[in-house]
Backbone as JSON, one array per atom type, in Angstrom:
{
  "sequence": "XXXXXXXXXXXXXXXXXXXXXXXXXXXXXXXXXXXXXXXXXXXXXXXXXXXXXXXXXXXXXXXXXXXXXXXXXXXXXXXXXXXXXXXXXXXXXXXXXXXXXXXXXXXXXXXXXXXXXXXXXXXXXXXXXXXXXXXXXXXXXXXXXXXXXXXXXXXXXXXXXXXXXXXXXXXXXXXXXXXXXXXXXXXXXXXXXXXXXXXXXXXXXXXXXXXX",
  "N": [[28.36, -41.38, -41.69], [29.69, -40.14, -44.6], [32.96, -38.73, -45.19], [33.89, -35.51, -45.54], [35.43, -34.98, -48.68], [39.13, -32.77, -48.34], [39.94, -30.43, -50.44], [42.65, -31.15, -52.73], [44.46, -28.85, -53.28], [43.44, -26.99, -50.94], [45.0, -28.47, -49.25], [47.61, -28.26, -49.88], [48.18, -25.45, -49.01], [47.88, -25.62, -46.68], [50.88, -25.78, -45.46], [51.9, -23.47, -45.99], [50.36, -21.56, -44.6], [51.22, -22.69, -42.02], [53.81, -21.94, -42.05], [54.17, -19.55, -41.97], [52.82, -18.75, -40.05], [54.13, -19.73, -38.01], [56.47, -17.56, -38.48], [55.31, -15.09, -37.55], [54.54, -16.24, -34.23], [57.61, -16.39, -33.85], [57.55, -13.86, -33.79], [56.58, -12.51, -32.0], [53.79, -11.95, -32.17], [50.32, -12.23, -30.96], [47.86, -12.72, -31.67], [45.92, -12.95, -34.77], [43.99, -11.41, -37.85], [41.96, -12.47, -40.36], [42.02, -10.79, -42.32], [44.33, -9.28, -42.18], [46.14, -11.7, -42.08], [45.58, -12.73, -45.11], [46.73, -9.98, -46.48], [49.63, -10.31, -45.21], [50.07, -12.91, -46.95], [49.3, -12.65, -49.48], [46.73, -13.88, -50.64], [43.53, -13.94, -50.67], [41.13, -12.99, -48.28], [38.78, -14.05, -47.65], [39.45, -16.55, -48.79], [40.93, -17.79, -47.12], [39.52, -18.12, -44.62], [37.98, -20.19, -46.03], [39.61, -22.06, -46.65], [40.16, -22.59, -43.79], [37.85, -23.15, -42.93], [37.4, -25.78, -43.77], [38.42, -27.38, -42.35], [36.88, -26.77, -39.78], [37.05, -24.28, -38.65], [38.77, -21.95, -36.82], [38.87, -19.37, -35.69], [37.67, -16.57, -33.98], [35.02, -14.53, -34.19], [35.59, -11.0, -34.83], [37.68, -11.42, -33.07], [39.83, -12.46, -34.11], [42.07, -14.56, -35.06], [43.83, -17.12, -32.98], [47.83, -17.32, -32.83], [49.08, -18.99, -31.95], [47.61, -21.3, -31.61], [46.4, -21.67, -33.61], [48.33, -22.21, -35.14], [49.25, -24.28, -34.24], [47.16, -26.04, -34.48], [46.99, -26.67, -36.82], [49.42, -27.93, -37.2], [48.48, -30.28, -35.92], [46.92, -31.06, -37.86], [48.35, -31.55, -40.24], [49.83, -33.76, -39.18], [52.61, -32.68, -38.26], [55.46, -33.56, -36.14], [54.44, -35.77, -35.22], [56.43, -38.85, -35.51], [58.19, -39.37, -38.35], [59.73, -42.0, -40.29], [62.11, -42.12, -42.45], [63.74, -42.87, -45.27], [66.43, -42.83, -47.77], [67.02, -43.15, -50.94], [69.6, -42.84, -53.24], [73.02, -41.42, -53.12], [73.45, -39.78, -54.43], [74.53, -35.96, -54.78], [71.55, -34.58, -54.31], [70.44, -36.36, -52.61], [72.98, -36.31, -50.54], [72.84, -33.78, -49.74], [69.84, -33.58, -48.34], [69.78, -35.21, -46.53], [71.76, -34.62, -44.81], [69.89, -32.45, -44.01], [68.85, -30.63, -41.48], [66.59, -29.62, -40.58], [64.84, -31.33, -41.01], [64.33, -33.28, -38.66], [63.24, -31.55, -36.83], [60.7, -30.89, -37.33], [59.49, -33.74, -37.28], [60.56, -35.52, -38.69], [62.45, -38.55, -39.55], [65.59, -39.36, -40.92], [66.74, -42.0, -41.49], [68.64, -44.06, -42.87], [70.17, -44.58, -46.05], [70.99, -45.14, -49.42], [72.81, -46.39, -51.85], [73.73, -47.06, -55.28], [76.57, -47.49, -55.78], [79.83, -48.17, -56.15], [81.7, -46.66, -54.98], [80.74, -44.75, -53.57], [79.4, -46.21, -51.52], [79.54, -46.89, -47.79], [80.73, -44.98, -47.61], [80.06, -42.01, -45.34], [77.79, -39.65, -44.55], [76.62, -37.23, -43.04], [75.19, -38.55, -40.46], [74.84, -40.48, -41.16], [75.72, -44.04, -42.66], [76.31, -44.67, -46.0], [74.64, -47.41, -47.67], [74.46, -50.36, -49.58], [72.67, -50.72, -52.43], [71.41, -53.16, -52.62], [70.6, -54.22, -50.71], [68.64, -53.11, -49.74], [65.48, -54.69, -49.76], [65.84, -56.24, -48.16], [66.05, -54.49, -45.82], [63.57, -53.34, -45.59], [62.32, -55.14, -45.02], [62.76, -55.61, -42.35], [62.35, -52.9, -41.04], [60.45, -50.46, -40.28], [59.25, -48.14, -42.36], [58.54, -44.9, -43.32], [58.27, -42.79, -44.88], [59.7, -42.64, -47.98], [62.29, -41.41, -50.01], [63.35, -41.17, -53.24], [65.84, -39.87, -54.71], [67.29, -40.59, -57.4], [69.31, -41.07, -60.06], [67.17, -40.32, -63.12], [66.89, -42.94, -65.04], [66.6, -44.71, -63.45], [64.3, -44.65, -61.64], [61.83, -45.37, -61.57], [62.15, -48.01, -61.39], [63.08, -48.14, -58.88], [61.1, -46.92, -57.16], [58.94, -48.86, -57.65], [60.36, -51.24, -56.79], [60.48, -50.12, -54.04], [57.05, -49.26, -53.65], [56.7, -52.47, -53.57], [57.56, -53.84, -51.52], [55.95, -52.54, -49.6], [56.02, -49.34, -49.14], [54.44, -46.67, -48.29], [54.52, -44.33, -49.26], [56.11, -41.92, -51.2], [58.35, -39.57, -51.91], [59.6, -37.71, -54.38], [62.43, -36.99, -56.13], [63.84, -37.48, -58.23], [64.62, -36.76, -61.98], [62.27, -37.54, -63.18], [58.56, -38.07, -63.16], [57.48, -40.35, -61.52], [55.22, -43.18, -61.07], [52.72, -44.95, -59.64], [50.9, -47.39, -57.38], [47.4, -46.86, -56.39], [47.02, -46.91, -53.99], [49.3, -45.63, -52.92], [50.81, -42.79, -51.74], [52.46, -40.39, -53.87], [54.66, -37.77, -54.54], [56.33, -36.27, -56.63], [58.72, -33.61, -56.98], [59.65, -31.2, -59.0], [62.82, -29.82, -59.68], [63.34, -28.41, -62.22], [61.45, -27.39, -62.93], [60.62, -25.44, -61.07], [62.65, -23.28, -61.44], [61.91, -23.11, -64.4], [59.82, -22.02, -64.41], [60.37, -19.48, -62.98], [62.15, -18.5, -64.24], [60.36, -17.77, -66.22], [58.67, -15.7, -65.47], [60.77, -13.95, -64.85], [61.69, -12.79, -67.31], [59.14, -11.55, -68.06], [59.23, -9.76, -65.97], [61.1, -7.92, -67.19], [60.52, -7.65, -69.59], [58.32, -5.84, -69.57], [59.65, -3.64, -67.95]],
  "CA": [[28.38, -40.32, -42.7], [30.78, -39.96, -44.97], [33.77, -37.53, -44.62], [33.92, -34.89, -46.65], [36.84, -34.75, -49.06], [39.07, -31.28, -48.72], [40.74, -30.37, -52.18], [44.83, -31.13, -52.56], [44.73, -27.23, -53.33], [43.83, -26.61, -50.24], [45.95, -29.38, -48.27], [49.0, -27.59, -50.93], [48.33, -24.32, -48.73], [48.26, -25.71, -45.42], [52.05, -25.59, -45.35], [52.14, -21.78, -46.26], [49.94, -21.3, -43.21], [52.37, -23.18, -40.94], [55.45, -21.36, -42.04], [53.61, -17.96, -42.0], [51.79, -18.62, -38.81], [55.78, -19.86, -37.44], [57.57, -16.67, -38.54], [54.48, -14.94, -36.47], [54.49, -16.51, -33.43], [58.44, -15.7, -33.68], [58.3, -11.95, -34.03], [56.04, -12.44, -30.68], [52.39, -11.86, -32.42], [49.67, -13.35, -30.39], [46.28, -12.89, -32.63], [45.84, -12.15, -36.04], [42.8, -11.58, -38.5], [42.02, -13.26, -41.67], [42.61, -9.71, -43.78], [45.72, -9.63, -41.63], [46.86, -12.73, -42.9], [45.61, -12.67, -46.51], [48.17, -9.58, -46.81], [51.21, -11.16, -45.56], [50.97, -14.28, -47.74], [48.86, -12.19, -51.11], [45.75, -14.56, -50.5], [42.07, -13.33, -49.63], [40.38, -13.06, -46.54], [37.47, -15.6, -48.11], [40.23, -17.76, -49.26], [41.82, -18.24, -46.05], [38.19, -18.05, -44.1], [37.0, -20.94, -46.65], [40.4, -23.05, -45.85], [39.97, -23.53, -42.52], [36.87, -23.7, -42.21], [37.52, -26.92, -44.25], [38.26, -28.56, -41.0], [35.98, -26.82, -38.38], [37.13, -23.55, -38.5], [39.37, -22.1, -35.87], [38.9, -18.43, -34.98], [36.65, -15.95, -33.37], [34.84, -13.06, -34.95], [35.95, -9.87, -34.04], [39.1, -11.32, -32.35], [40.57, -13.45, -35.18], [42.77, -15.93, -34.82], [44.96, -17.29, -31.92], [48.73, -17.48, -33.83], [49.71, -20.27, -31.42], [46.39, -22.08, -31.35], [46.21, -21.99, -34.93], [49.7, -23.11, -36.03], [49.06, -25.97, -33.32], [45.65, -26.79, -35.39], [47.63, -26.89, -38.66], [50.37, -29.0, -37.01], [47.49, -31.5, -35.65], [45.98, -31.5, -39.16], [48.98, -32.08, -41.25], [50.71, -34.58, -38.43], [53.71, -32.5, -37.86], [55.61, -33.74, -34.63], [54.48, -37.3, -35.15], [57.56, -38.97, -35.46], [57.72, -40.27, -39.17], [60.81, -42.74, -40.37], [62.37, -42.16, -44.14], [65.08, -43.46, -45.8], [66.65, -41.89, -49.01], [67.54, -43.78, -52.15], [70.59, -42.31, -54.15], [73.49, -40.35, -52.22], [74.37, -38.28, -55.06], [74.12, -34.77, -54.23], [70.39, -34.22, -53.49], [70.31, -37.2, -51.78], [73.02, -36.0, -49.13], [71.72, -33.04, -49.32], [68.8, -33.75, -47.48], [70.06, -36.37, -45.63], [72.11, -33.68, -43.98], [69.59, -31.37, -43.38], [69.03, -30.5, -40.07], [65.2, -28.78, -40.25], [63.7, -32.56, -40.79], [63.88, -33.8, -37.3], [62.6, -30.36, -36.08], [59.36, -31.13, -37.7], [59.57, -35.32, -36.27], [60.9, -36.66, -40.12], [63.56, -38.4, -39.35], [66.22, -39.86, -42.43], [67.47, -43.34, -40.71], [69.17, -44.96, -43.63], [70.62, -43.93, -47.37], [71.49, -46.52, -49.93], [73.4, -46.36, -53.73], [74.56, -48.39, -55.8], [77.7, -46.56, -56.38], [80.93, -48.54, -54.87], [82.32, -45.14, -54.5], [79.82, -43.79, -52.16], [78.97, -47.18, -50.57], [80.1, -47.17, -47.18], [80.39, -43.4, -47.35], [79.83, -41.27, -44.43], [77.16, -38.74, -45.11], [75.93, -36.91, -41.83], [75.39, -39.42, -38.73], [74.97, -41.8, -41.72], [76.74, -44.7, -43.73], [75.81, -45.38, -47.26], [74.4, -48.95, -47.67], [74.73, -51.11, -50.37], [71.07, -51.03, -52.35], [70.76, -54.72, -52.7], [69.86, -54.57, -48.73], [67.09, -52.35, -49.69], [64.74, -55.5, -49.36], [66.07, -56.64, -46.26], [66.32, -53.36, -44.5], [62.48, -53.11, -45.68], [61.27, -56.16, -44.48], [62.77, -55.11, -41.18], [62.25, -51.77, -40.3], [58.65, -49.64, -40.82], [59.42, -46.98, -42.97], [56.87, -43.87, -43.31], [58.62, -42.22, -46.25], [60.95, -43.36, -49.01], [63.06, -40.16, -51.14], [63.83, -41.32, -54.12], [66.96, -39.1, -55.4], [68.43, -41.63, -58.16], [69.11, -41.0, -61.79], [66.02, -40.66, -63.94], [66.58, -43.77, -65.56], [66.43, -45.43, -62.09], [63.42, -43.61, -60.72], [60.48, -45.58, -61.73], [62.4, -49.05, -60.9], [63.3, -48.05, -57.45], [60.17, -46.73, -56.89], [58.26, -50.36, -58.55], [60.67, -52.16, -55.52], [59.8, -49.34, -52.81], [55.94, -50.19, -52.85], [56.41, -53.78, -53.83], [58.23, -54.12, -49.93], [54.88, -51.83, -48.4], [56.37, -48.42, -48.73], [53.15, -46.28, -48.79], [54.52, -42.89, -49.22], [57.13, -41.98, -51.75], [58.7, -38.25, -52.27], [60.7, -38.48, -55.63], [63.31, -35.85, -56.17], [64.43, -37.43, -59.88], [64.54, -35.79, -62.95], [61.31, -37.54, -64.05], [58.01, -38.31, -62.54], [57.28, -41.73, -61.18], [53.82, -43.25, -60.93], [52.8, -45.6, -58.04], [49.37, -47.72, -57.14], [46.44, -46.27, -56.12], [47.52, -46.81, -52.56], [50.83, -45.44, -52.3], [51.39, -41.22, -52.16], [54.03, -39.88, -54.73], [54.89, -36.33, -54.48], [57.56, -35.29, -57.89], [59.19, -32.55, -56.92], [60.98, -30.84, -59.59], [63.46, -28.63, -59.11], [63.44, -27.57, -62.84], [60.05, -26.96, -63.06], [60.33, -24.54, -60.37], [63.44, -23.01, -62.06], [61.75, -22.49, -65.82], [58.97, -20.79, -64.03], [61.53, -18.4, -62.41], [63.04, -17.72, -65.91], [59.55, -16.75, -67.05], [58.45, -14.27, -64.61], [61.96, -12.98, -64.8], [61.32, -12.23, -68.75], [58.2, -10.84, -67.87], [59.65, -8.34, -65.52], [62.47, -7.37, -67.67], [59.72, -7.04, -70.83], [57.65, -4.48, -68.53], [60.23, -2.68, -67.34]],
  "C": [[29.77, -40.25, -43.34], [31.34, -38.92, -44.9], [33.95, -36.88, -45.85], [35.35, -34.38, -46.97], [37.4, -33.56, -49.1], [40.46, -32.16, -50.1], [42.55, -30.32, -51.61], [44.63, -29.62, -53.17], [44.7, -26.55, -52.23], [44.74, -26.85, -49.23], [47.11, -28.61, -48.77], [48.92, -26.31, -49.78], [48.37, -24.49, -47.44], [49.84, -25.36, -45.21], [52.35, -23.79, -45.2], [51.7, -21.37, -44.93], [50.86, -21.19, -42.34], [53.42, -22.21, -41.01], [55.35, -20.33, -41.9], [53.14, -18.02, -40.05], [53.64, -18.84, -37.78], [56.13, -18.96, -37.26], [57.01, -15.67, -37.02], [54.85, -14.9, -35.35], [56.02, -15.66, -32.96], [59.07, -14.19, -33.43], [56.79, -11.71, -32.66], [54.03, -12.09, -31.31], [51.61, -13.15, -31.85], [47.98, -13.91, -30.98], [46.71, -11.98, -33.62], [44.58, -12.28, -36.57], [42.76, -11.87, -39.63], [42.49, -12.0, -43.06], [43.78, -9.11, -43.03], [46.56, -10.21, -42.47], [46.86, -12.43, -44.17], [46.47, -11.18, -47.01], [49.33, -9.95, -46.61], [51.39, -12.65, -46.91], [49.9, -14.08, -48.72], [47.81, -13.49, -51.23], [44.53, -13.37, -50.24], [41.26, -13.52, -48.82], [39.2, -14.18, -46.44], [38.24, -16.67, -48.29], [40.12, -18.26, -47.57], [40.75, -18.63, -44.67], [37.79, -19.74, -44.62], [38.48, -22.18, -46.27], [40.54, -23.67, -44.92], [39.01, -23.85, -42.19], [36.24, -25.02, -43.08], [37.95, -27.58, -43.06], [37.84, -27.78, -39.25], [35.98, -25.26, -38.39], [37.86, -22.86, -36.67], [39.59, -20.37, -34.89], [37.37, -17.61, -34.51], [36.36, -14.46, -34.17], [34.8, -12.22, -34.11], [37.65, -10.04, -33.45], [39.67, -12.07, -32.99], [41.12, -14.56, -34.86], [44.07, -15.84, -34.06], [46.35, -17.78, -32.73], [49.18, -18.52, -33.2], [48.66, -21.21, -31.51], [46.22, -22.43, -32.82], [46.98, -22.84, -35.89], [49.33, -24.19, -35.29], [47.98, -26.91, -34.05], [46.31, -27.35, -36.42], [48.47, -27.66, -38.42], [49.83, -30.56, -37.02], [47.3, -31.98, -37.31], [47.47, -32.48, -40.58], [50.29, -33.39, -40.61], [52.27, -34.36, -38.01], [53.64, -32.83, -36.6], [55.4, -35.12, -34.56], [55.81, -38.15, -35.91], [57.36, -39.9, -36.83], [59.53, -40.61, -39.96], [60.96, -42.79, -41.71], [64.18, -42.7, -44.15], [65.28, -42.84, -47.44], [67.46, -43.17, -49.84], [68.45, -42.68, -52.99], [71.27, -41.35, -52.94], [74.11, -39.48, -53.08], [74.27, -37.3, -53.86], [72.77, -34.24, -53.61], [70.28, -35.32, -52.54], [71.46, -36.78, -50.62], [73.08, -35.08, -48.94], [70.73, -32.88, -48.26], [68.98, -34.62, -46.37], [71.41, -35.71, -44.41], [71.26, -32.63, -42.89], [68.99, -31.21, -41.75], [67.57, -30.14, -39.8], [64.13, -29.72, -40.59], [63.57, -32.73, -39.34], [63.16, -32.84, -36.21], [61.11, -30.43, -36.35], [58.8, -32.85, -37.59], [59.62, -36.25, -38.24], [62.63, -37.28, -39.71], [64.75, -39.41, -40.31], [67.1, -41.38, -41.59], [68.57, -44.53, -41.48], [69.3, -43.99, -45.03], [71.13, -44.8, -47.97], [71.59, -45.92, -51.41], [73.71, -47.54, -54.12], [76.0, -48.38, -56.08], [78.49, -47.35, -55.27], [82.01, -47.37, -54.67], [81.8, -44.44, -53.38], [79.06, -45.34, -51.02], [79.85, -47.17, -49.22], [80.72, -45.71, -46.68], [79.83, -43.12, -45.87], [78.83, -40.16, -44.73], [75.91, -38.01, -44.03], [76.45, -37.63, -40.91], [75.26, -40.64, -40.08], [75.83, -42.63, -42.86], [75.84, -44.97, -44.79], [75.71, -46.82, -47.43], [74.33, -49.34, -48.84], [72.78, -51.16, -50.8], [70.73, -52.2, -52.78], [70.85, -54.79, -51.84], [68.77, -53.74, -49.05], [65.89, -53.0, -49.42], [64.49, -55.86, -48.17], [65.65, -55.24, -45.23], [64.9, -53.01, -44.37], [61.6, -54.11, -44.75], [61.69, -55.62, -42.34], [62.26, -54.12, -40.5], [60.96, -51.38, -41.0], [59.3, -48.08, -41.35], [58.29, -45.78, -43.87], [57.38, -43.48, -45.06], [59.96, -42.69, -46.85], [61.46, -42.08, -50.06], [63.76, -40.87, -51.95], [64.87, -39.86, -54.66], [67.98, -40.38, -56.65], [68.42, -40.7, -59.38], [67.91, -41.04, -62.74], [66.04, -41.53, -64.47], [66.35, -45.01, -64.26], [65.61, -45.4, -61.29], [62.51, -44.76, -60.49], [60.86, -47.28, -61.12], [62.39, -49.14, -59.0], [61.99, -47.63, -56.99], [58.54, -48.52, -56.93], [58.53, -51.27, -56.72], [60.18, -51.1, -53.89], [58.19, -49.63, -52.29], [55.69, -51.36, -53.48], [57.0, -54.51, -52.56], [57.2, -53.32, -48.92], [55.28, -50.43, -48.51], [54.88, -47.71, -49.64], [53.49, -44.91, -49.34], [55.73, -42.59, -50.01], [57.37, -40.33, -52.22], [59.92, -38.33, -53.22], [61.46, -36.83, -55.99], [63.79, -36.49, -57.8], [63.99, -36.71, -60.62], [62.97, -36.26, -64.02], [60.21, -37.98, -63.12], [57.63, -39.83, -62.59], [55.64, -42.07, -61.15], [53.91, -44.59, -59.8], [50.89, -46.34, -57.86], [48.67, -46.75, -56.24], [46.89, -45.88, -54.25], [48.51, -46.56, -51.71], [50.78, -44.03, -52.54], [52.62, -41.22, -52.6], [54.02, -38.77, -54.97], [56.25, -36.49, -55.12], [57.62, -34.22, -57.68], [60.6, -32.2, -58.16], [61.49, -29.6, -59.84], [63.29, -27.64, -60.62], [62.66, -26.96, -63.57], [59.97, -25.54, -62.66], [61.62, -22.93, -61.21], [63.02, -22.42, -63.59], [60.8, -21.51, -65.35], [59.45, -19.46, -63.09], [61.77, -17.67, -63.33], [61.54, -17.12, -66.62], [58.83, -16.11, -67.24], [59.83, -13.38, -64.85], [61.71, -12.16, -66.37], [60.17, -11.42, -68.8], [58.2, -9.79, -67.61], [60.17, -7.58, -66.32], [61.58, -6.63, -69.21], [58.81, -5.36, -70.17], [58.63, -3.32, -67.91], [60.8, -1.45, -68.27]]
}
């Protein structure tokens, strides 16, 4: 039988779960209920009902949902904890950025390499790591198994580095440039852009400020 596809809208909300169901667990809560939840994180009780029970469904009526049993479901589902191996292209600033941050390996991502082209930052120090020269980017590919590839380069550099990323096997590519990349059928590319998130800031803020 075939498996039935869930929607990237709802895979997009798994995360919210996790980080909601996290804070939770932290402030010692041991069950919650779906119109519980759907007030802390401004969802509805059908939503959040019809989400999980996109992969089986995970609580009990009457006694809702276990907050450790649940985040553990959502960990299973989205493979946090499985230990997955990235490497970051560009050490500008977002690139060591992230390649600093400390709240990947807590979730099993872990940044093993960083490469520019820049003989300024080659050879760089940047965390626990050295900046590599990106004409080894081939080599270091053919060697090592790498889960995820962060593109951070220059937008005019994006779509090339990305071209050689899955033309060496890299299946999974998270692109932090200033433009979006595209990728074969068989490779994930998640464009994150920061100033996306940023204009839509500025135009709720105008919103408020008109209403007020």
């Amino acid at each position: 039988m075939e498996k039935q596809r869930v929607s990237d809208a709802v895979i997009r909300r798994l995360p919210r779960y996790y980080r909601q169901l996290s804070q939770l667990e932290r402030e010692g809560v041991l069950r919650i209920s779906s119109g519980q939840l759907s007030r802390l994180m401004s969802l509805t009780a059908s939503q959040i009902r019809h989400d999980l029970n996109c992969f089986g469904g995970f609580g009990q009526q009457g006694y809702g949902y276990s907050v450790k049993g649940l985040k553990s479901a959502i960990a299973d589902i989205l493979e946090l904890g499985q230990q997955k191996h990235m490497i970051i292209i560009g050490a500008g600033n977002i690139g060591q950025a992230l390649a600093c941050y400390e709240g990947f390996p807590r979730e099993g991502f872990y940044v093993h390499a960083i490469f520019d082209n820049n003989p300024r930052l080659i050879g760089k120090t940047v965390g626990r790591l050295q900046v590599s020269d990106i004409q080894e980017l081939e080599s270091y590919l053919a060697a090592e198994k790498v889960n995820i590839a962060v593109v951070a380069t220059p937008g005019e550099f994006a779509q090339q580095t990305a071209d050689r990323l899955t033309a060496c096997g890299v299946r999974a590519i998270w692109n932090f440039a200033p433009i979006d990349v595209a990728a074969p059928n068989n490779v994930v590319v998640e464009n994150v852009s920061l100033s996306d998130s940023l204009y839509a800031l500025s135009y709720f803020m105008n919103q408020l400020d008109e209403q007020a």
